[in-house]
C-alpha positions in Angstrom: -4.8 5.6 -18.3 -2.7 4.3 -15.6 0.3 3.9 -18.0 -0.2 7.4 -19.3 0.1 8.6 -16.0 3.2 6.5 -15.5 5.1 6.7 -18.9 3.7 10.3 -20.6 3.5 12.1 -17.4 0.3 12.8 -18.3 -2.1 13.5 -15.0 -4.2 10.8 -15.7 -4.4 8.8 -12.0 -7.9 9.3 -10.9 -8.9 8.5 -14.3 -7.3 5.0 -13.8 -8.8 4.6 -10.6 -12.4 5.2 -11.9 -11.8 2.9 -14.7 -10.6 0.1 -11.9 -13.5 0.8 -9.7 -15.6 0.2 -13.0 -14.0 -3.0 -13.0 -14.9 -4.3 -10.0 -18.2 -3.0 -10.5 -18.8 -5.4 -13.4 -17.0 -8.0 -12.2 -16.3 -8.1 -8.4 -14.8 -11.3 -8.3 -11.8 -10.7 -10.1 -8.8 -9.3 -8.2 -6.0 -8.2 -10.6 -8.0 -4.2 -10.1 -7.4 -4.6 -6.7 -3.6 -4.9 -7.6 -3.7 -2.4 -9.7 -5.2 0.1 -7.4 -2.7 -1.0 -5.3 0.2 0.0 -7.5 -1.4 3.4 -7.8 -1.6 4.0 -4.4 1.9 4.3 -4.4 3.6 4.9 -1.0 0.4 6.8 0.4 0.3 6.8 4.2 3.1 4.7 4.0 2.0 1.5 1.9 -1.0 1.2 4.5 -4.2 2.2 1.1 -1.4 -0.3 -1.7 -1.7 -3.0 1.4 -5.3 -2.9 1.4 -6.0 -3.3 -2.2 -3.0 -6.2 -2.4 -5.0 -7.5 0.4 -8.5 -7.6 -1.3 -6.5 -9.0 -4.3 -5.2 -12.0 -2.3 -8.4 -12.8 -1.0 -10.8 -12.1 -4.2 -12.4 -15.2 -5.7 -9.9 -15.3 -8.6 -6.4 -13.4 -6.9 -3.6 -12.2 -9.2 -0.2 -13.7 -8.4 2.0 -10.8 -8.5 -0.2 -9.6 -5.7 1.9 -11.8 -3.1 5.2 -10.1 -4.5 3.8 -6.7 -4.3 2.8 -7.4 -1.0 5.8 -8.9 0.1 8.1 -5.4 -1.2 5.9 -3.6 1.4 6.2 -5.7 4.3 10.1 -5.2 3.7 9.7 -2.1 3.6 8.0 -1.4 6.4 9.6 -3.7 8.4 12.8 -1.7 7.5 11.1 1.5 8.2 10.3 0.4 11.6 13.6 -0.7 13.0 14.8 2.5 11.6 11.9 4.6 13.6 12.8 3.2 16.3 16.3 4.9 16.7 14.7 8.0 16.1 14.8 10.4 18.8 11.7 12.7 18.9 11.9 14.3 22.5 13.2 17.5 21.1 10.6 18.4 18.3 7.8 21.0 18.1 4.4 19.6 18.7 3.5 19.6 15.2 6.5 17.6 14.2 6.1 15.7 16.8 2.4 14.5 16.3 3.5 14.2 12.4 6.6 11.8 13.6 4.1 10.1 16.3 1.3 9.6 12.9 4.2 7.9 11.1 5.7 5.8 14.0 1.7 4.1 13.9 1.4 4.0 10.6 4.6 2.0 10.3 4.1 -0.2 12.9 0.8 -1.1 11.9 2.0 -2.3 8.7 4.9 -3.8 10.5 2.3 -5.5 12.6 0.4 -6.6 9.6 3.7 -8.5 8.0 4.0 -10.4 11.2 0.5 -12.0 10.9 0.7 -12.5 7.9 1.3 -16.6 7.0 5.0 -17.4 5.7 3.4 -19.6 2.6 4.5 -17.6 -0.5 
């Protein structure tokens, strides 16, 4: 379902993400759903939901390995995003855009946060 989605354009996403759920239903201890949710996440909330699942995947009982790579891309990217927010001037903004700019600046600094803490092994 999930490469329907991605290859025929066909709507097929929260199909994909009941049949990973499924997964882990049956078998909990294997991680590679976890990736794969994570991949469908996408860039929601910027990375923060595909963090989480490469996260669980990393830490499930049997991890997939392409997890750490995934994992890594979004660190980079956040950590890119971050310097960038921070030459961002928002004094002159609406309140709306403003509390939408300040959701983001936290949103990206938590992940930025998260790449920090994270051990340099892989």
């Amino acid at each position: 379902a999930r490469y329907q989605n991605e290859l025929a354009g066909v709507d097929t996403e929260l199909l994909a993400e009941r049949f990973y759920y499924q997964a882990l239903s049956v078998a909990p201890q294997i991680g590679m759903p976890f990736n794969q949710l994570g991949t469908l996440a996408g860039s929601k909330y910027y990375n923060v939901d595909a963090t989480y699942c490469y996260l669980r995947c990393i830490q499930s009982e049997v991890s997939f390995e392409g997890a750490y790579g995934n994992l890594k891309r979004l660190y980079d990217k956040a950590a890119k995003m971050y310097h960038q927010l921070k030459k961002c001037e928002t004094r002159k903004l609406s309140p709306s855009k403003k509390r939408g700019k300040d959701i983001k600046r936290l949103l990206v600094s938590f992940m930025y946060l998260q790449s920090l803490l994270q051990p340099k092994s892989r």
